[in-house]
VOFIDO-381979 format. One record per residue: x, y, z of N, C-alpha, C, O, CB in turn. Coordinates in steps of 0.05 Angstrom, whole numbers, plus 5000, padded with zeros to 4 digits. Atoms other than C-alpha are relative to their C-alpha. Last residue first. Glycine has a CB too. Layout:
// VOFIDO-381979
{pt {X,Y,Z},{X,Y,Z},{X,Y,Z},{X,Y,Z},{X,Y,Z}}
...
// end
This chain:
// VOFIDO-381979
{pt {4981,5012,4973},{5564,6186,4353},{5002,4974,4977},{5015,4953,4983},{4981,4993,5040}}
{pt {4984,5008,5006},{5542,6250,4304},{5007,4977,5015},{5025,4986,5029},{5012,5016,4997}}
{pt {4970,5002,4993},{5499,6297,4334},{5000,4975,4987},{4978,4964,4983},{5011,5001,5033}}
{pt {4984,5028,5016},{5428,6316,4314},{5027,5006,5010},{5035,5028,5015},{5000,4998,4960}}
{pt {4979,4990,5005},{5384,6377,4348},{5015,4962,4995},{5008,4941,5005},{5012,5025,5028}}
{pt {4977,5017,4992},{5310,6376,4360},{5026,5002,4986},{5025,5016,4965},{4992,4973,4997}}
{pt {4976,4988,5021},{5247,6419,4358},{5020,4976,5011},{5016,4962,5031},{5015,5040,5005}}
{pt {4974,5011,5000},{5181,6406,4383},{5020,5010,4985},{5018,5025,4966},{5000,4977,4994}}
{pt {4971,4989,5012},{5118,6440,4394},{5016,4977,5008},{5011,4962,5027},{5013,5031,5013}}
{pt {4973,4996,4993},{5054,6414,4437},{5022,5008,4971},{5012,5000,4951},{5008,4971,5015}}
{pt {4992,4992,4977},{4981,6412,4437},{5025,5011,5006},{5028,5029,5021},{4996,4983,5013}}
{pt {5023,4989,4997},{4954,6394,4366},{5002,5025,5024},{4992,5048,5023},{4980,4977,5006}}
{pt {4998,4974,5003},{5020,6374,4351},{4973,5024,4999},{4970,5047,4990},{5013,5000,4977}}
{pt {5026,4998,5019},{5014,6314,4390},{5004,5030,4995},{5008,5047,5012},{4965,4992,5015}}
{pt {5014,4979,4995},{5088,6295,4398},{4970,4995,4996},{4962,4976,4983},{5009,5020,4985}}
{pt {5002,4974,4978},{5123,6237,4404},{4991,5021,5006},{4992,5028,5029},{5013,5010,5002}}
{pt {5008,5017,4971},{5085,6182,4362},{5008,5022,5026},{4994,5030,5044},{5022,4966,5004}}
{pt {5008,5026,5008},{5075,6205,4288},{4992,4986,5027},{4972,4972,5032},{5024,4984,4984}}
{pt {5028,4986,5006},{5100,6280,4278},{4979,4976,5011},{4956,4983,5013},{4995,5008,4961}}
{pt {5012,4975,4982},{5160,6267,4329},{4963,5008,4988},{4943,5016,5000},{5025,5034,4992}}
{pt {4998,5009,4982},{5183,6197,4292},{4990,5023,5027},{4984,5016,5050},{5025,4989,4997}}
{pt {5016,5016,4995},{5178,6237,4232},{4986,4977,5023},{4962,4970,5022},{5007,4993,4986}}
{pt {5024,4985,4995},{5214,6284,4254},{4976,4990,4996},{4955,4997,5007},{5000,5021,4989}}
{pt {5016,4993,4970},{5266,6237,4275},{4971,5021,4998},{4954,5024,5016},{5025,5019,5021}}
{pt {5015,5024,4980},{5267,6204,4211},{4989,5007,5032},{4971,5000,5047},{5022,4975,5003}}
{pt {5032,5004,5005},{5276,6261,4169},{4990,4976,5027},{4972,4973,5043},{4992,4985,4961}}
{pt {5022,4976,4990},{5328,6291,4210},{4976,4988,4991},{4955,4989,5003},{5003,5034,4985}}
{pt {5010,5003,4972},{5362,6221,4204},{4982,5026,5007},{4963,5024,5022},{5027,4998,5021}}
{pt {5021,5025,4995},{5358,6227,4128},{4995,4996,5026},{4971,4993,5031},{5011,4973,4992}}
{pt {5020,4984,5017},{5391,6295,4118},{4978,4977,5020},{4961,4980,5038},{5002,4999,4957}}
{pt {5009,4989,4975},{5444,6271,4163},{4975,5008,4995},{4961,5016,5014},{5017,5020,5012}}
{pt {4990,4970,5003},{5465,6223,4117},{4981,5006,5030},{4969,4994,5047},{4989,5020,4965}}
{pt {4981,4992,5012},{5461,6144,4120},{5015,5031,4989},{5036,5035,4976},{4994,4987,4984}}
{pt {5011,4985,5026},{5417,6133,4174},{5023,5002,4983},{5044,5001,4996},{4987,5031,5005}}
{pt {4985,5011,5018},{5415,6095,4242},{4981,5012,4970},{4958,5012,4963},{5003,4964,5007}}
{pt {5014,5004,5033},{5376,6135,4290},{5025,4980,4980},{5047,4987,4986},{4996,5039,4981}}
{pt {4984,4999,5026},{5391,6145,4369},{4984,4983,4973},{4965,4966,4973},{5031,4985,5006}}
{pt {4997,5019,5005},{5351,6173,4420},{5017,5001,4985},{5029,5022,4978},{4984,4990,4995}}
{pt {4976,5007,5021},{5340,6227,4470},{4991,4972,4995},{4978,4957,5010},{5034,5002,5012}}
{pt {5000,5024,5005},{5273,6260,4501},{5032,4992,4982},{5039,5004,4962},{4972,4994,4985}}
{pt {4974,5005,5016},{5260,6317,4533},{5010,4966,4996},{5012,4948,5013},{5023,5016,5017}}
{pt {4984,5026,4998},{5189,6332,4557},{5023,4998,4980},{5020,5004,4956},{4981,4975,4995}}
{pt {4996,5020,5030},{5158,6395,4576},{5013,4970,4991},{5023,4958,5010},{5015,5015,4984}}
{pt {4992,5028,5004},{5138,6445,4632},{5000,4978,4978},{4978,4971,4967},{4990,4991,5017}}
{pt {5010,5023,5020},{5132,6511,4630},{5012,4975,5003},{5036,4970,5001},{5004,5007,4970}}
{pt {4990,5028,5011},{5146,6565,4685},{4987,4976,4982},{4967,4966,4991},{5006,4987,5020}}
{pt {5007,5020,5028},{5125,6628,4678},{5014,4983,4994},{5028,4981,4973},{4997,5011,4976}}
{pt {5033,4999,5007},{5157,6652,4751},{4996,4990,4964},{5015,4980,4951},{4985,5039,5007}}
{pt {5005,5013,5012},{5222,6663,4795},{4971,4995,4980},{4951,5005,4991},{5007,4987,5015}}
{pt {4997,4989,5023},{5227,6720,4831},{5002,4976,4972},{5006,4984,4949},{5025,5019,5006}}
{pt {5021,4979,5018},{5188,6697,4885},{5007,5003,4972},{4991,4998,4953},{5000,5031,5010}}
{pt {4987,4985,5031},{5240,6651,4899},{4980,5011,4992},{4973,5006,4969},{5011,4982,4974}}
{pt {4987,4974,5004},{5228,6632,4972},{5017,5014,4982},{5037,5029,4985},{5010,5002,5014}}
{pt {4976,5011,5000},{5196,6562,4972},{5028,5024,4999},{5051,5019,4994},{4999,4980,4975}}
{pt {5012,5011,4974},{5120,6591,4977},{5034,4985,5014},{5037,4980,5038},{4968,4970,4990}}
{pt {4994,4985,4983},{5142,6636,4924},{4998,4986,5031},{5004,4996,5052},{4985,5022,4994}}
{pt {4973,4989,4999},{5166,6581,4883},{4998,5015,5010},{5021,5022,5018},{5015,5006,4981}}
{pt {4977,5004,4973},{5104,6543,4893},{5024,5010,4999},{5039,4997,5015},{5008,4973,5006}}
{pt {5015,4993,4979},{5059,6583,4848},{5015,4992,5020},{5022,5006,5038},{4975,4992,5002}}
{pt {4992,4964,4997},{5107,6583,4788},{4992,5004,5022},{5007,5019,5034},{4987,5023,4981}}
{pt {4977,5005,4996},{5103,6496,4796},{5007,5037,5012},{5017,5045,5033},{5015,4985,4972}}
{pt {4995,5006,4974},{5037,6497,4795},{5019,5005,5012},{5018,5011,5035},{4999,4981,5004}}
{pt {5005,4971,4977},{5037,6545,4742},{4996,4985,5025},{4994,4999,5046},{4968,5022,4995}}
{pt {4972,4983,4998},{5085,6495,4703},{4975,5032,5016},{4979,5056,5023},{5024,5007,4953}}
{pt {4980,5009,4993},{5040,6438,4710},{5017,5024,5011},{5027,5026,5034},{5009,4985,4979}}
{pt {5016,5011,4983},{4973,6465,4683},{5027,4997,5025},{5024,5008,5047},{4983,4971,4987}}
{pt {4977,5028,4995},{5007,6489,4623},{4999,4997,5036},{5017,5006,5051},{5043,5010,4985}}
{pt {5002,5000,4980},{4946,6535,4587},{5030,4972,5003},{5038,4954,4988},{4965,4998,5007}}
{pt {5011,5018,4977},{4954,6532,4518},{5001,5008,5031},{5017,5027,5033},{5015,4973,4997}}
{pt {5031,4992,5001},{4973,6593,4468},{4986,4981,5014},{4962,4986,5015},{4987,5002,4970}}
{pt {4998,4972,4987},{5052,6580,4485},{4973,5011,5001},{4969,5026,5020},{5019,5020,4983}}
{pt {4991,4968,5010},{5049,6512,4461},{4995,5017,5017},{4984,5010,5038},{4987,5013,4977}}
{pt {5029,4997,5003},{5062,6460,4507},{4998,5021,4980},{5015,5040,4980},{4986,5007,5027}}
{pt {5005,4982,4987},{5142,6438,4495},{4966,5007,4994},{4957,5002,4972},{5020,5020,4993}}
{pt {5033,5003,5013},{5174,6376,4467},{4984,5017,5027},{4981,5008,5050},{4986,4958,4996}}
{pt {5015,4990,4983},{5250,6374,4465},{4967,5007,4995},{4957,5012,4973},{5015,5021,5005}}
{pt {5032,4982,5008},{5280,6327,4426},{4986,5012,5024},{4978,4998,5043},{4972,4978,4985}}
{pt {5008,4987,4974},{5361,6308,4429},{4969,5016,4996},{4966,5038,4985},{5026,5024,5007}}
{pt {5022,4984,5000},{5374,6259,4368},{4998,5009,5033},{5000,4992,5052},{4972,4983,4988}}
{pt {5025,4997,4975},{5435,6218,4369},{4980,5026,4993},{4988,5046,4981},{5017,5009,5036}}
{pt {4996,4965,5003},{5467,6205,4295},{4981,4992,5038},{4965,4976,5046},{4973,5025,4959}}
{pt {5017,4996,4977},{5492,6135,4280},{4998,5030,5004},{5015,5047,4996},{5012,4984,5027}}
{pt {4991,4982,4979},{5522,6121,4211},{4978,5003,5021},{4954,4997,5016},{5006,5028,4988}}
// end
């Protein structure tokens, strides 16, 4: 069976995110003040070949502890479908 993986990969929350206050800072300059703590992150899809679903979770998280993430710096989570 094929499963898609949807991974989102976020700074933690106790880091600084360099990116996303750039970003907060130009939104008033662009006329959304009210806009603000923005974070920035990376989303990533793939697909897995697995025989349960059990098994594709493992693989993607493995595939998150191993090369997509550094969990030193960042969070992840991800969501499985079926295709």
């Amino acid at each position: 069976m094929n499963y898609k993986a949807e991974i989102d990969i976020m700074p933690l929350k106790a880091l600084l995110d360099p990116q996303g206050k750039a970003v907060s800072a130009s939104m008033t300059n662009l006329g959304l003040p009210e806009v603000g703590e923005v974070r920035i992150g990376k989303h990533i899809t793939l697909t897995v070949e697995a025989a349960t679903e059990t098994e594709a979770s493992a693989k993607v998280d493995e595939a998150c502890k191993k090369l997509l993430a550094n969990e030193i710096m960042e969070s992840y989570e991800f969501h499985l479908t079926e295709v």
